[in-house]
C-alpha positions as CSV (number, residue, x, y, z in Angstrom):
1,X,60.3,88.1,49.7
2,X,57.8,85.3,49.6
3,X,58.6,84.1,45.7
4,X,62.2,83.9,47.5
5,X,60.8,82.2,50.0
6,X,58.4,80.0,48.7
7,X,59.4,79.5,44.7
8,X,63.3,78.8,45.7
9,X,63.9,75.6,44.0
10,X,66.9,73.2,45.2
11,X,69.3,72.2,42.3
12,X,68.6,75.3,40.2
13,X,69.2,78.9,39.8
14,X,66.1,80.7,40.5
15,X,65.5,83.6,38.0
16,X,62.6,86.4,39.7
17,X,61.2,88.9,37.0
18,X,59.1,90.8,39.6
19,X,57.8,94.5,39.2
20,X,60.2,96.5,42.0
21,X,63.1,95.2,43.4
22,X,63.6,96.7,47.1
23,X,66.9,95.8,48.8
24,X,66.1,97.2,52.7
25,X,63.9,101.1,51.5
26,X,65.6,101.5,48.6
27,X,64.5,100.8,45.0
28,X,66.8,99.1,42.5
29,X,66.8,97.1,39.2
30,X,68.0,93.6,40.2
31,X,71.0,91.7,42.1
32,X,71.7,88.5,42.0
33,X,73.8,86.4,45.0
34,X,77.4,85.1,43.6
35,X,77.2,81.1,42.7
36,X,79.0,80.8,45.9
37,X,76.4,82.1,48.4
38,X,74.1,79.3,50.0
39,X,71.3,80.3,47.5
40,X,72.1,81.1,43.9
41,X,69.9,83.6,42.6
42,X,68.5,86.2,40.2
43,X,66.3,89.0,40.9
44,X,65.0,91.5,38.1
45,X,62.6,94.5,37.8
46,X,60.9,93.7,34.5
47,X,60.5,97.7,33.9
48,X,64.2,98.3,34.1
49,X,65.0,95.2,31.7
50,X,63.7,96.4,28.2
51,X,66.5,95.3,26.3
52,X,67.6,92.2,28.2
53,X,71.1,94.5,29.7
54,X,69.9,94.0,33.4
55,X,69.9,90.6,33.0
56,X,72.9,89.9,31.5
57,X,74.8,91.8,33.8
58,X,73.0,90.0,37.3
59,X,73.4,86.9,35.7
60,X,76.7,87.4,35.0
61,X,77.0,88.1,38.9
62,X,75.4,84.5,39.4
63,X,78.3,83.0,37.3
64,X,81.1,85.0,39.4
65,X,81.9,88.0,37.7
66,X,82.4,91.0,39.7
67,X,81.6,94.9,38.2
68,X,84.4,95.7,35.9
69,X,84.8,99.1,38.1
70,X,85.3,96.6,41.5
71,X,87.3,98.3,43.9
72,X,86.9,96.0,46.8
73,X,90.2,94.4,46.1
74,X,91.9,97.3,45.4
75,X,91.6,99.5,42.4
76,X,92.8,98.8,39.2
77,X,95.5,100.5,37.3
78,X,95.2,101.6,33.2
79,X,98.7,99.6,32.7
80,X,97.1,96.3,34.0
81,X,100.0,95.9,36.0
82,X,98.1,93.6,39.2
83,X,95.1,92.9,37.4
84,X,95.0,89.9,38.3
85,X,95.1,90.6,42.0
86,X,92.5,93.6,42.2
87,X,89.5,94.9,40.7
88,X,87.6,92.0,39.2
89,X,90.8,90.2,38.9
90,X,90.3,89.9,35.2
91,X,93.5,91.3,32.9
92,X,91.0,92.0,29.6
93,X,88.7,94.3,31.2
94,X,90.2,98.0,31.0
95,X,90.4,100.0,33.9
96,X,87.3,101.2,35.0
97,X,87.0,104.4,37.2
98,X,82.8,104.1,37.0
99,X,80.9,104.5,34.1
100,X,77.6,106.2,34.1
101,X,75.4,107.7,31.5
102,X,77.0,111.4,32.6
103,X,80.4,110.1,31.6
104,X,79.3,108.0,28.3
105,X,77.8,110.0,25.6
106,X,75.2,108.8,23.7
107,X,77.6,107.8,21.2
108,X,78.8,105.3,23.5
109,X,82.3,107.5,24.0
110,X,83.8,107.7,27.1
111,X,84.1,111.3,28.0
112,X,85.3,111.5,31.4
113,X,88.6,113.2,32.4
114,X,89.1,110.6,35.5
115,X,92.9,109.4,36.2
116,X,94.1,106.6,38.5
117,X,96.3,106.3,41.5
118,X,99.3,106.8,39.1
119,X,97.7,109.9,37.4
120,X,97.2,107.8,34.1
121,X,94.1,108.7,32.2
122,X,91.0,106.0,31.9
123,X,90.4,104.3,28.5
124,X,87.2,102.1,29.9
125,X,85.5,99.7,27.3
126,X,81.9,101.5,27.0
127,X,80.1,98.2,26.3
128,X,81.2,95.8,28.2
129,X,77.8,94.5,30.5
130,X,79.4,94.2,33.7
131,X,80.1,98.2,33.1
132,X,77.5,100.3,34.4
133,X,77.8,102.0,31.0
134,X,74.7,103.2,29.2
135,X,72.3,100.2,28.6
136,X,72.4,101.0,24.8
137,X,75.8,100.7,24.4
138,X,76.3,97.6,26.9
139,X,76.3,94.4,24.4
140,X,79.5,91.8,25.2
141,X,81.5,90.0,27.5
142,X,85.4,89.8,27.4
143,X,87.2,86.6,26.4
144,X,88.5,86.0,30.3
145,X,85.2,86.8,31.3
146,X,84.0,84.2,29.8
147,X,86.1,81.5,30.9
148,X,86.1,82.8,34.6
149,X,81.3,82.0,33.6
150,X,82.6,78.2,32.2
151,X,84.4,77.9,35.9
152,X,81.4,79.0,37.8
153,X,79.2,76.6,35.8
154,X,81.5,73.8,36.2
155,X,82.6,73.9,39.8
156,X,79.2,75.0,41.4
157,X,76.7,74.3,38.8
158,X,77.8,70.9,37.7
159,X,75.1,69.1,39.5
160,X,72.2,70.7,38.4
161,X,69.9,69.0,35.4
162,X,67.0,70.0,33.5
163,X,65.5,66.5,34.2
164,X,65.3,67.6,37.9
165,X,63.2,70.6,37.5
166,X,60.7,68.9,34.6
167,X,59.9,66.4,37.3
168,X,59.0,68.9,39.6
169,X,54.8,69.4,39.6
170,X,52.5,70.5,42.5
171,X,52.5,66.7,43.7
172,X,50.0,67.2,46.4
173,X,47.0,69.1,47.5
174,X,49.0,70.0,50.7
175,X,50.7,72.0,48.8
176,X,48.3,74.2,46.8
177,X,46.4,77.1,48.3
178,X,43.7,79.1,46.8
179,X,42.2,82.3,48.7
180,X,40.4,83.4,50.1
181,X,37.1,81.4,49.7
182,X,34.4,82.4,49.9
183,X,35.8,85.1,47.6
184,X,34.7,88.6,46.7
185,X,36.2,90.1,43.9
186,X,39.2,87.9,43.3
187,X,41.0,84.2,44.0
188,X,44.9,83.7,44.3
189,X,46.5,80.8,43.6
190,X,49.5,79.4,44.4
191,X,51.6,76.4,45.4
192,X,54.7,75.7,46.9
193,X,56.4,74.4,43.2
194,X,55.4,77.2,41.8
195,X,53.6,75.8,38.7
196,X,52.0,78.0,36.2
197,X,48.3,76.4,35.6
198,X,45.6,76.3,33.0
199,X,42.6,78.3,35.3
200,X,39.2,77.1,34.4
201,X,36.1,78.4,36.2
202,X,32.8,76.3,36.0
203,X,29.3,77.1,37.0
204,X,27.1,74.2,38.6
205,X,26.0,73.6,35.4
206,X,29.3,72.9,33.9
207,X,29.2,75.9,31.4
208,X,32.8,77.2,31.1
209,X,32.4,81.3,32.5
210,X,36.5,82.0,32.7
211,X,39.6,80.7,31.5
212,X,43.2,82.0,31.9
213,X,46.5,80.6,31.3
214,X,50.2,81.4,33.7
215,X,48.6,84.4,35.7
216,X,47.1,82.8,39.2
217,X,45.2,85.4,40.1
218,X,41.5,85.3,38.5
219,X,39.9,88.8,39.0
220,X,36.0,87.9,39.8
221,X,34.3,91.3,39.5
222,X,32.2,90.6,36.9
223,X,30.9,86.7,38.4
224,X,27.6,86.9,40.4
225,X,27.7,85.4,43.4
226,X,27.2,81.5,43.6
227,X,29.4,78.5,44.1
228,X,31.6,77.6,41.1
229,X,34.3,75.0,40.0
230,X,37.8,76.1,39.5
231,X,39.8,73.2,37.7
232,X,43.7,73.9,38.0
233,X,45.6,72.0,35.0
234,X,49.5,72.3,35.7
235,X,51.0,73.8,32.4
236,X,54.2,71.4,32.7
237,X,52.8,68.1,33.3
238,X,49.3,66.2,33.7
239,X,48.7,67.0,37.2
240,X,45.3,68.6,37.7
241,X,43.1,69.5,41.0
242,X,39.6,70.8,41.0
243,X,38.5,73.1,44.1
244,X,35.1,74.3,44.9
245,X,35.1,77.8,44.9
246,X,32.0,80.1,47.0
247,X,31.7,83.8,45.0
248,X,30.1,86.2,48.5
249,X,29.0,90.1,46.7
């Protein structure tokens, strides 16, 4: 909740890698909101992504594809007659009547004995990402699905730029917070752009004790109590800010 509500950047879609995703109590693996909600995003439990099929198939979401075993619209039929007016209104996606790992062997065969409303037999695609096939197996998108990604990109994407987001830095003190201090056994630090910074801790002396890159919170159970330097260097650009820090055992 507050990366979403403090890292959202405007002109971009905002990627989270975070370690549990709750929607409401329960646990899940990621969503993402469709690139026609207010705020385009994508949300990921880093444990469930090990090889990179979670985030394919949310970010597919973000470009406007729907689950290939969408029934919202109506359920699709295996002759593909209406499948451009139900399921996820894509024609080159088979049927799909769920796929799970208890249904897909480990072969990656569908070996489920489901029928649809016509009493015609399933013949799902086993790796298509927007399946919730077995992760192993999951490894393409369909031809349509492609082009229906290009659309998103084009019609609700088009105004978003690399050169916007490198300009982006910290920009001002009022921004940055680093707590608590005095400290105890650790300092946060964070900022409203979300910038990843060079952390540099200094005695009064100026002797370097600690140093960290991209992970903003410093872990201080091994620095005595005293009053130290920490210089914050912003890892994508020149901005820089120093803070006096007070270390209370």
């Amino acid at each position: 909740g507050e990366a979403v509500q403090y890292c959202s950047v405007p002109d971009a879609l905002n990627i989270y890698i975070t370690h549990e995703v709750f929607i409401g109590n329960s646990l899940f693996c990621g969503y993402a909101n469709f690139p026609w909600h207010d705020n385009p995003m994508v949300v990921i439990g880093y444990k469930c992504n090990s090889n990179g099929y979670i985030f394919a198939h949310e970010l597919g979401h973000a470009l406007g594809l729907y689950h290939t075993h969408e029934t919202h619209f109506g359920a699709e039929l295996v002759n593909r007659s209406k499948c451009e007016e139900s399921g996820d209104f894509l024609c080159d996606t088979p049927a799909d009547p769920g796929l799970n790992h208890r249904n897909v062997n480990a072969f990656c065969v569908y070996e489920g004995a489901e029928k649809d409303q016509s009493g015609a037999s399933y013949m799902p695609n086993t790796s298509l990402i927007m399946s919730y096939s077995r992760a192993n197996c999951t490894r393409r998108f369909t031809e349509e699905q492609g082009i229906r990604m290009h659309y998103a990109i084009e019609n609700y994407y088009s105004t978003y730029s690399c050169e916007k987001i490198r300009e982006r830095t910290p920009a001002s003190n009022e921004l940055l917070s680093i707590y608590p201090n005095p400290a105890n056994n650790f300092i946060r630090v964070h900022n409203r752009e979300c910038a990843e910074f060079a952390l540099t801790l200094y005695n009064t002396a100026g002797q370097k004790i600690h140093y960290q890159e991209k992970d903003n919170y410093i872990n201080l159970e091994r620095v005595p109590t005293g009053i130290y330097l920490l210089n914050l260097q912003d890892l994508r650009s020149d901005w820089s800010a120093t803070q006096t820090i007070f270390v209370q055992k």
